[in-house]
N, C-alpha and C positions, 0 to 999 in steps of 0.2 A: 524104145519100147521093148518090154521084155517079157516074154510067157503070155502074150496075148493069143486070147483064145476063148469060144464059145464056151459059157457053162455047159458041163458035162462031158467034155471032150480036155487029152489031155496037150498038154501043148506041141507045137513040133517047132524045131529051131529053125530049120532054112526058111517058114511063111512068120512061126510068133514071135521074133526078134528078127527087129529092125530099126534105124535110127528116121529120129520123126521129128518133122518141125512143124509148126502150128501159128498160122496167124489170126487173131481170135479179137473176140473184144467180150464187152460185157453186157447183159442185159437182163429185163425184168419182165416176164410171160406171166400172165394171172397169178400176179402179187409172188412170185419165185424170180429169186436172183439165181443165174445161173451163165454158162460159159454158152459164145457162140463163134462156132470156126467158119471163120473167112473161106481159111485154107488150111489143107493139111497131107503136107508132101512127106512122101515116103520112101528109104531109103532101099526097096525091092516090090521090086514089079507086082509078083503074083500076091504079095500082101494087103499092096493098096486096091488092087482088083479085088481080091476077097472082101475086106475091107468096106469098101464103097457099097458092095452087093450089099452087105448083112448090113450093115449100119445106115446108109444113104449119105453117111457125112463124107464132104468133098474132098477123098481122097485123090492125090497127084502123085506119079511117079515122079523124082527125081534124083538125077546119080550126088549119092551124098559122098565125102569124106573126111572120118572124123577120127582125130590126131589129138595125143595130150595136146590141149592149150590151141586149139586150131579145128573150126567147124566150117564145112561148104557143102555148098548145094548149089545143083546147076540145074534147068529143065530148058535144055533147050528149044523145045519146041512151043516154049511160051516166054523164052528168051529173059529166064526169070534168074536173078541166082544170090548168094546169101554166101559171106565171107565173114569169119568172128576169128577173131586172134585176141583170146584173156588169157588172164592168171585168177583162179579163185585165189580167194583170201580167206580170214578167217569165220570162223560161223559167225550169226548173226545175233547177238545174245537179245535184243529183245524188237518183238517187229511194229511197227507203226499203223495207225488203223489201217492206212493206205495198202502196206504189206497183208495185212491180214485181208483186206476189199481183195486184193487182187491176186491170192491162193488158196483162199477157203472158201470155191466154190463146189455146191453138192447139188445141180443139176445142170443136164447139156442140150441142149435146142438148138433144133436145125428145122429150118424150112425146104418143102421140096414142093414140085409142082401140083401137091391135092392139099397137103396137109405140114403143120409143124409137129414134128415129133419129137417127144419131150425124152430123157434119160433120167434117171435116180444118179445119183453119185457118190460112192462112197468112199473116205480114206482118211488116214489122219494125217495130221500137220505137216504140213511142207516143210521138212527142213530147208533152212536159205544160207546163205555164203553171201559174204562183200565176193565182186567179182569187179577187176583190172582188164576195163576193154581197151588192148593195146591197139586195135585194129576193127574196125564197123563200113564193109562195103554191102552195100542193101539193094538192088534192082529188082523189083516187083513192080511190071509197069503196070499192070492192073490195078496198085491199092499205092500210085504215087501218091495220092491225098491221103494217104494214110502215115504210109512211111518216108517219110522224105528226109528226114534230120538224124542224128544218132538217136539212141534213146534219153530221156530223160533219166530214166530210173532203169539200172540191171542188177538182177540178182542171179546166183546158180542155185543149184538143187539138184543134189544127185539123184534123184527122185523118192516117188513114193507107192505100194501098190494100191491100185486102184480099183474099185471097182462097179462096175455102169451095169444096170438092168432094166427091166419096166420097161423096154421101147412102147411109151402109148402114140397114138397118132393121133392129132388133133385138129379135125379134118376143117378147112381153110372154108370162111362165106365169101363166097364170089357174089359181086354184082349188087353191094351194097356203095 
């Protein structure tokens, strides 16, 4: 994550950069496809604090480090951790509906204890990379039924910028 920061404010390096990893999946809220984070660990403390306040999405501290060709993450206090040893390759010259299902999403939903509150999302196209996972050690005992195998499908992306607004909250019927 790079230059993250509230509209109208400009950014500051030691809270709006930081390295971020995201376990997410997909979903469809009143007829909108859009992203939903599991988890989303963060590579400095006082960012995922900030973080979690403004947004509510489930930011975690964990000590990351990340090396050409070599990514981890450790949290020990949920005894979680995340090992990737690749080689990008070369770009991906054309992407598959699947590729496209699963980087051009343009809203983000989170659920909290009143309400799901929805985000806008804006950016263009993901650039993708063939990526060489020489090495996939994955321990999130929390989402074992999630992640248990290497992945089927990896891609890289040195990213793109992003940009999230409109926090509406979409306050939850209980007791139906």
């Amino acid at each position: 994550m790079e230059k993250i920061r509230p509209r109208g404010l400009p950014y500051f390096p030691p809270v709006s950069c930081f390295d971020e990893i995201n376990i997410r999946t997909y979903v469809t809220y009143k007829n909108k496809a859009g992203v939903y984070f599991l988890s989303i660990e963060g590579g400095t403390r006082v960012s995922c604090q900030i973080a979690r306040s403004l947004s509510e999405l489930p930011y975690r501290y964990s000590n990351m480090k990340r090396e050409e060709n070599l990514y981890h993450s450790q949290n020990r206090a949920l005894k979680s951790s995340l090992e990737l040893r690749y080689q990008v390759g070369a770009p991906m010259s054309g992407k598959s509906t699947l590729d496209k299902w699963l980087t051009e999403k343009y809203a983000l939903f989170q659920d909290t204890p009143t309400a799901i509150n929805e985000f806008e999302i804006h950016h263009v196209e993901w650039p993708i990379f063939e990526i060489g996972l020489k090495d996939v050690q994955v321990n999130y005992p929390k989402f074992n039924n999630l992640l248990s195998n290497k992945p089927d499908l990896a891609h890289y992306s040195p990213g793109v910028q992003v940009i999230a607004w409109g926090k509406k909250r979409n306050k939850k019927i209980t007791g139906i």
